[in-house]
C-alpha positions, -999 to +999 in steps of 0.1 A: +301+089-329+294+054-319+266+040-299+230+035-307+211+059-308+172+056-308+167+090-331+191+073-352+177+041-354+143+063-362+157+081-391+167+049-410+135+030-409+127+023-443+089+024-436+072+056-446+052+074-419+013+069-430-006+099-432-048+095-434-067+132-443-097+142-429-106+175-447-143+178-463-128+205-491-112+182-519-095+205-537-074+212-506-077+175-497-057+164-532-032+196-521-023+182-490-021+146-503+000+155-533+028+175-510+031+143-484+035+123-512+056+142-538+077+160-514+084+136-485+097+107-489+097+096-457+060+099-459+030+087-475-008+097-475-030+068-468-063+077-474-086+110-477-117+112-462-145+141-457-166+129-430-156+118-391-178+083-394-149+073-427-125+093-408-131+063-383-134+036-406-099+052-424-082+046-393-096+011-382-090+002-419-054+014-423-044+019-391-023+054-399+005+070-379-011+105-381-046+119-391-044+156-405-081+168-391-100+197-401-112+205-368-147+224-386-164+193-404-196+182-399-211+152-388-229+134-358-197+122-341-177+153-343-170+154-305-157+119-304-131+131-325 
C-alpha cells in the first residue's frame, strides 16, 4: 500500500522508547531492566529508582517516555505520584 501512514512512520523511528523504573525491590528492579533491555529492541531502560523523590528527579533528569511504578512504595510524596 502507498500513503503515509502515521503508525508506520512510528514503527520506523530508530529512537528507542525510554523506559525509567520505579520499584523499591531490586532484585525485581534488575529483572525488569534486564527484559526491556535484552528483549526489546525498540526499547531501553533509563534509569531505576526505589524512592518517589528520585523517581522525580529520574524523570526531570532523563525525561523518559514511560515510568513502570510500583504503586506500594513508600515515601512522603507518594500521592503526587
Amino acid at each position: 500500500m502507498t500513503g503515509g501512514s502515521s503508525s508506520a512512520s512510528n514503527s520506523e523511528s530508530t529512537e528507542p522508547i525510554r523506559i525509567g523504573i520505579v520499584e523499591d525491590q531490586p532484585i525485581f528492579a534488575r529483572a525488569v531492566a534486564g527484559l526491556i533491555d535484552s528483549q526489546a529492541p525498540h526499547m531501553c531502560c533509563i534509569g531505576i529508582t526505589s524512592t518517589p523523590e528520585e523517581a522525580l528527579q529520574l524523570s526531570v533528569r532523563h525525561t523518559p517516555d514511560i515510568m513502570l511504578v510500583d504503586l506500594r512504595l513508600q515515601g512522603e510524596i507518594r500521592r503526587g505520584l
